[in-house]
C-alpha positions in Angstrom: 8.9 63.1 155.0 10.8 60.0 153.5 10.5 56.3 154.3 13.7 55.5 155.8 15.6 51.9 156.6 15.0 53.2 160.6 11.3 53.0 160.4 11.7 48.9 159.7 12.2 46.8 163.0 15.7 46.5 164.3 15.4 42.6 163.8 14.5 42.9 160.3 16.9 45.2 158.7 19.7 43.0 158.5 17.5 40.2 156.9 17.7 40.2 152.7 15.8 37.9 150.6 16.5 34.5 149.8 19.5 34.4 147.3 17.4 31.3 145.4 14.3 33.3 144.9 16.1 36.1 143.5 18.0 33.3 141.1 14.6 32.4 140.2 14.0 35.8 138.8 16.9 34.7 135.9 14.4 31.3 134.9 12.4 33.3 132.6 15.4 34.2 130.3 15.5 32.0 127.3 17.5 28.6 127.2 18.2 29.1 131.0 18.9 25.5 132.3 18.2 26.0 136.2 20.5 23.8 138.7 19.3 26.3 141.4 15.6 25.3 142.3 14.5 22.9 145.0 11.1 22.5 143.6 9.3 18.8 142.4 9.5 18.1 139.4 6.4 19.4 137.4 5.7 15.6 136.3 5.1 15.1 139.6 2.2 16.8 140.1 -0.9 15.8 139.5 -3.4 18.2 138.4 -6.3 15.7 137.4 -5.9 13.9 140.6 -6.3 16.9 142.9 -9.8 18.2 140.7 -11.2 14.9 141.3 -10.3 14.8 145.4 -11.5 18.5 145.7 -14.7 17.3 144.0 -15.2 14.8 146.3 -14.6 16.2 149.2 -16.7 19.7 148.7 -19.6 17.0 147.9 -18.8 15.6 151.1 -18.1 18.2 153.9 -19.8 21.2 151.8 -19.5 24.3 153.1 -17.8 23.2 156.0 -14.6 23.6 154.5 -14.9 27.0 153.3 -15.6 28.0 156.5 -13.4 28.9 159.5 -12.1 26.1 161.2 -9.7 25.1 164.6 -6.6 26.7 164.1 -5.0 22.7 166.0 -7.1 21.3 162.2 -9.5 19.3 160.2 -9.0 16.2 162.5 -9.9 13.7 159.5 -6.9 15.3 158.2 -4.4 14.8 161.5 -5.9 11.0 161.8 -4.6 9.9 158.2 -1.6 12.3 158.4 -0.4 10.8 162.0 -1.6 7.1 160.6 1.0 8.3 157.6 3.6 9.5 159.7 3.4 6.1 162.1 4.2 4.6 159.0 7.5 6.3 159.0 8.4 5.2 162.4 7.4 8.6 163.6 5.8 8.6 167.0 2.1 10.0 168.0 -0.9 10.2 167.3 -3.7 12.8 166.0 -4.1 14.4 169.1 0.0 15.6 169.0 0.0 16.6 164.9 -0.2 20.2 164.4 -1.4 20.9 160.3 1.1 23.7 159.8 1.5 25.7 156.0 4.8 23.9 155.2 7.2 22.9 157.1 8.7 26.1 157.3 6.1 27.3 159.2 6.8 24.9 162.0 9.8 25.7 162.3 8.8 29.1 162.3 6.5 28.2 165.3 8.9 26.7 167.1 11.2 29.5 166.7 8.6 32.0 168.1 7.5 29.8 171.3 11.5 29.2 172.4 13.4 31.6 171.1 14.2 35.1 172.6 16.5 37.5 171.0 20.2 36.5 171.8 18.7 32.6 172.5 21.5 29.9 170.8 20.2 27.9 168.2 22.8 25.2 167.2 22.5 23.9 163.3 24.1 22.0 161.0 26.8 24.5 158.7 25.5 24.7 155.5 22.1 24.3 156.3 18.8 25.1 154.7 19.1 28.7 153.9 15.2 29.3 154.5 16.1 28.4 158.1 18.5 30.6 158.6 16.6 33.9 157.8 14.0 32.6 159.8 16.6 32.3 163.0 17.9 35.6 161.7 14.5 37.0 162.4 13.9 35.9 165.3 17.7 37.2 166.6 18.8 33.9 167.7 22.9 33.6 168.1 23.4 30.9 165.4 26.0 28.3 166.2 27.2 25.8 163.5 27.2 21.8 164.3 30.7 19.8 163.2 29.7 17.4 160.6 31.4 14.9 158.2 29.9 12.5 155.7 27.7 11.0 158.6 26.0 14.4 159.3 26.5 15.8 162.8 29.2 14.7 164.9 27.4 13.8 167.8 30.8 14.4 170.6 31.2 18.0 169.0 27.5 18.8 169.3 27.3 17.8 173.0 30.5 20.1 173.6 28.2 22.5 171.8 25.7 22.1 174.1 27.4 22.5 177.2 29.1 25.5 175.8 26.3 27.8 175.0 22.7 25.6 176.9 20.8 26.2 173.9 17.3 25.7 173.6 17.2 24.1 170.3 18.8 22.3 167.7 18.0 22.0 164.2 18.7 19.6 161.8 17.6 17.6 158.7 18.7 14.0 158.9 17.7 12.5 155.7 19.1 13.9 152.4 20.0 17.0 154.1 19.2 21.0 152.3 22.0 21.4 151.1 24.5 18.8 150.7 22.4 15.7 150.1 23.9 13.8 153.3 22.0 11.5 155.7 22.5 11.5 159.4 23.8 8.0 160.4 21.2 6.0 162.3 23.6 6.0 165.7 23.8 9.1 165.8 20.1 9.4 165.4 19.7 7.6 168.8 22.9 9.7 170.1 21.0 12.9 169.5 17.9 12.1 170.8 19.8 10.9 174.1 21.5 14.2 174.1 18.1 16.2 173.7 16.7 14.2 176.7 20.1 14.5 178.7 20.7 18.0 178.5 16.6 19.6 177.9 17.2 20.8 173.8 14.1 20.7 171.8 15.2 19.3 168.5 13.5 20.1 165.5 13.7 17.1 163.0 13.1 19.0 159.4 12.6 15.9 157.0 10.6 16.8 154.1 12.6 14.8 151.7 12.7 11.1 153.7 10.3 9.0 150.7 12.3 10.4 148.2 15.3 7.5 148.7 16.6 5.9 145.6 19.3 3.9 146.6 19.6 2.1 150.2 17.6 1.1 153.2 15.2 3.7 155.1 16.6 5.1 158.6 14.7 5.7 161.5 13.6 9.4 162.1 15.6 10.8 165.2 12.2 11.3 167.2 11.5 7.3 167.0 14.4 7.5 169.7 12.9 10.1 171.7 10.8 9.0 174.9 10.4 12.3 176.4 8.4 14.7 173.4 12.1 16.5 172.9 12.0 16.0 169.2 9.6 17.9 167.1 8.7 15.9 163.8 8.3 18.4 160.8 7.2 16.8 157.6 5.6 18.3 154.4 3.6 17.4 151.5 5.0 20.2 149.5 7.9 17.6 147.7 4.9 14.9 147.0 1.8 16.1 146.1 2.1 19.9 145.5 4.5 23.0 147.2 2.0 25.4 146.1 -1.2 24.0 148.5 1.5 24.8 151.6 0.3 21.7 153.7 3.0 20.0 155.9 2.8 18.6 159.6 3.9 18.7 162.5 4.4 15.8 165.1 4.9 17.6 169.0 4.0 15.3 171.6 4.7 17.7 174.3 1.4 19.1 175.3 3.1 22.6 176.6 4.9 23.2 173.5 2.1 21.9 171.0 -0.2 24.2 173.0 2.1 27.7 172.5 2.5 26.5 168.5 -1.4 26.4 168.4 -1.5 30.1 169.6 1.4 31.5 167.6 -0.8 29.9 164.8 -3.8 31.4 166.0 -2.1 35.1 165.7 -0.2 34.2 162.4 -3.5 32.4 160.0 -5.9 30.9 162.3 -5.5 27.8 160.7 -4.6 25.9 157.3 -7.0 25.9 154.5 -9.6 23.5 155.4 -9.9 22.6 151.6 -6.4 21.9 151.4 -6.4 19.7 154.5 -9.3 17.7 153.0 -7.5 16.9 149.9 -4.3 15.7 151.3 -6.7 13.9 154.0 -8.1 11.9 151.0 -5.2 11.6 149.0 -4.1 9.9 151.9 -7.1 7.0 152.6 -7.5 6.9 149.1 -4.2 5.0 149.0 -2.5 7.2 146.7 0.9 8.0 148.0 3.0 4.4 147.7 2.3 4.3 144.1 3.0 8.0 143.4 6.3 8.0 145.6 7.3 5.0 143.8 7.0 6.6 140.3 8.5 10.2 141.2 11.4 8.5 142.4 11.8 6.3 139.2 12.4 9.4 137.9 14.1 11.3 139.9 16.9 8.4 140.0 17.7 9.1 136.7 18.2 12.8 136.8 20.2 12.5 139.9 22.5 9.7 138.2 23.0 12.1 135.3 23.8 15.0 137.1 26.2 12.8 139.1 27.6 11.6 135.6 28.2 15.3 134.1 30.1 16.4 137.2 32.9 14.5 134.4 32.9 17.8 132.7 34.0 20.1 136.1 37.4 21.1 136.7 39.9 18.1 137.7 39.9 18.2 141.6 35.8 18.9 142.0 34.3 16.9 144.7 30.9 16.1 145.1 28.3 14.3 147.1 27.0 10.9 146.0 23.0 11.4 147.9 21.0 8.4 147.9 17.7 10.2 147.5 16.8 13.8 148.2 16.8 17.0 145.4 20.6 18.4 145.6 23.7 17.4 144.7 26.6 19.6 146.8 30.5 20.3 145.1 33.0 22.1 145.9 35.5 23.4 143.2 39.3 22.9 143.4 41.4 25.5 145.3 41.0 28.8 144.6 38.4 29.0 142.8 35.2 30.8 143.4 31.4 29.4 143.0 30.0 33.2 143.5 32.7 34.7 141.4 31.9 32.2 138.6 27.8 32.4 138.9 27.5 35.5 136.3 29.6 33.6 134.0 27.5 30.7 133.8 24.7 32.8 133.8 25.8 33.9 130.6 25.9 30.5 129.2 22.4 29.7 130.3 23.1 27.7 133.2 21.8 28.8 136.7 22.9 27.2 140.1 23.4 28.5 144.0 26.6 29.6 145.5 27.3 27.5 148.6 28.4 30.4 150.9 24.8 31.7 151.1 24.1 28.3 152.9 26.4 29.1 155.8 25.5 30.9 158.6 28.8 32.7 158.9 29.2 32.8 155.2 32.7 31.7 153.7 33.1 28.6 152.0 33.4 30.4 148.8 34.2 26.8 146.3 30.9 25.2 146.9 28.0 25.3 145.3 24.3 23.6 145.0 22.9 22.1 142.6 19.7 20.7 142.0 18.0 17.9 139.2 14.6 17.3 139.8 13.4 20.4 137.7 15.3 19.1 134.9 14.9 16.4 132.5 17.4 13.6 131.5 18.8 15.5 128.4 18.7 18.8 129.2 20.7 17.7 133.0 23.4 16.6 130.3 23.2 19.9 128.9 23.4 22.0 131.6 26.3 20.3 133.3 28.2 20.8 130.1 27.5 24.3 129.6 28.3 24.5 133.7 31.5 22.4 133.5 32.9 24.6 130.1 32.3 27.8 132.4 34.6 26.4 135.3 37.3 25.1 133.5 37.8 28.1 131.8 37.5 29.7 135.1 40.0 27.8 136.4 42.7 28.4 133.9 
């Protein structure tokens, strides 16, 4: 007797991995210069920092925080986190944030209160591909958002909405996953009016908001939102460290919070207590202003250097021009072919993601991703040399 494709669940046999982690399978090959990433910066981190809080807060709580704890969270940690957060504009207090393992895994929550197989979930088009396989998994009917250099066009969306009655809209407003665009701050206000008109839980995914290098700070879309429509998800995964999976969600209605606490309960009973403690003193400790400010000293640089070396594409390349964020989005002149070209640049050592795989539909074959925060000054020259020899001669 074999193990056969039929033996897997009927929702999960379409689903494939991510195309990104399966480029990151090609970063161990030497002289790769990797545009395809959407990690921080490994300067970013702070190693030393995090020994010293872990330290400190094992002396502390002790044993407490080894132990099993409420799968709603350490509340230290969801008072400084929602004090944080209020910062931010965002609305609510300890009693509505939810410590969650990333802010994938609200959305995944979300997804698995709401959502029933054949349920519409409308969503910006290209979008944040993690989302999308989690939709996909869930079998919700994906339907793409109209959006220009403003983000989503808030007339189409409502037409969208009155189409199909969907239950939930997802979007992320601030240096948006893929493309690097910011939702304008009216239609912030328009889409919270239309979440509140119409019933559609809107899940504001805005784990990149601090990282702004250029411009004024925008309200987030649930600072508009007097009802609890909007769900808030944040993560500390771009400031202090992706690999401790500690993010947060704000959910000020009570029913909703409530079903999110017990699809938690089923999926991990709860975030690391350690890790929550941490972040919790990271946090009253006072550390974040200073570190934000210096990541993004950085960061500034290696975006305005990868925005410099898109001199090298093919003549008719546009880009976007982000004011913060981790990507940089382009799409080639006519005819060409960003998938088509990727083994050819792999071959010169250069690494980035095809823009179809960010489309729910797929198509769109002349864009492409690219990040710079993995990448130093010099070697984001590099790389968009090597990448910008490749397509011109792909273009010939």
């Amino acid at each position: 007797m074999q193990f056969t494709e039929e033996m897997f669940a009927r929702h999960m046999r379409p689903i494939t991995g991510s195309a990104i982690r399966e480029v990151f399978k090609l970063l161990g090959k030497p002289g790769m210069i990797s545009f395809a990433g959407g990690n921080p910066s490994n300067t970013a981190l702070e190693p030393d920092v995090i020994a010293r809080l872990s330290g400190e807060v094992l002396e502390k709580y002790g044993t407490t925080l080894l132990q099993y704890g409420a799968t709603d969270g350490f509340m230290p940690f969801r008072e400084s986190a929602a004090a944080f957060l209020n910062t931010e504009g965002v609305l609510g207090g300890a009693e509505s944030l939810l410590p969650v393992q990333g802010g994938s895994q609200a959305f995944d929550l979300l997804l698995k209160a709401l959502i029933d197989p054949g349920d519409v979930v409308l969503c910006e088009s290209p979008t944040f591909l993690g989302a999308i396989q989690a939709m996909r998994e869930y079998n919700a009917k994906l339907v793409a958002m109209l959006t220009d250099e403003g983000g989503v066009i808030v007339e189409a969306a409502e037409e969208l909405i009155k189409k199909h009655h969907p239950k939930l809209m997802y979007v992320i407003p601030t240096f948006q996953n893929p493309t690097g665009i910011t939702l304008a701050c009216e239609r912030r206000k328009a889409l919270a009016a239309l979440a509140s008109k119409y019933g559609v839980v809107i899940a504001e995914d805005d784990p990149y908001r601090d990282l702004r290098y250029s411009g004024e700070a925008l309200p987030p879309i649930q600072s508009f939102d007097e009802e609890g429509w909007v769900v808030y998800m944040s993560s500390f995964s771009k400031y202090i460290s992706p690999g401790m999976r500690l993010g947060a969600a704000m959910v000020r209605n009570p029913m909703l919070l409530r079903k999110m606490v017990i699809g938690k309960q089923s999926a991990d009973v709860h975030s690391p207590l350690l890790t929550q403690a941490i972040v919790d003193a990271y946090l009253r400790q006072g550390l974040m202003p200073g570190h934000i400010e210096r990541i993004c000293g950085g960061y500034a640089k290696q975006l305005n250097a990868m925005l410099e070396g898109f001199r090298h594409f093919p003549e008719g390349t546009v880009h976007t021009v982000p004011q913060g964020g981790l990507f940089v989005w382009a799409e080639l002149p006519q005819g060409m072919d960003a998938l088509e070209a990727f083994p050819k640049a792999v071959d010169a050592n250069v690494a980035y993601v095809a823009g179809t795989y960010f489309y729910p539909d797929g198509g769109h074959e002349r864009t492409m991703r690219l990040n710079f925060s993995m990448c130093e000054v010099p070697v984001i020259e590099e790389g968009m040399q090597r990448l910008g020899a490749v397509l011109r001669e792909a273009a010939k």
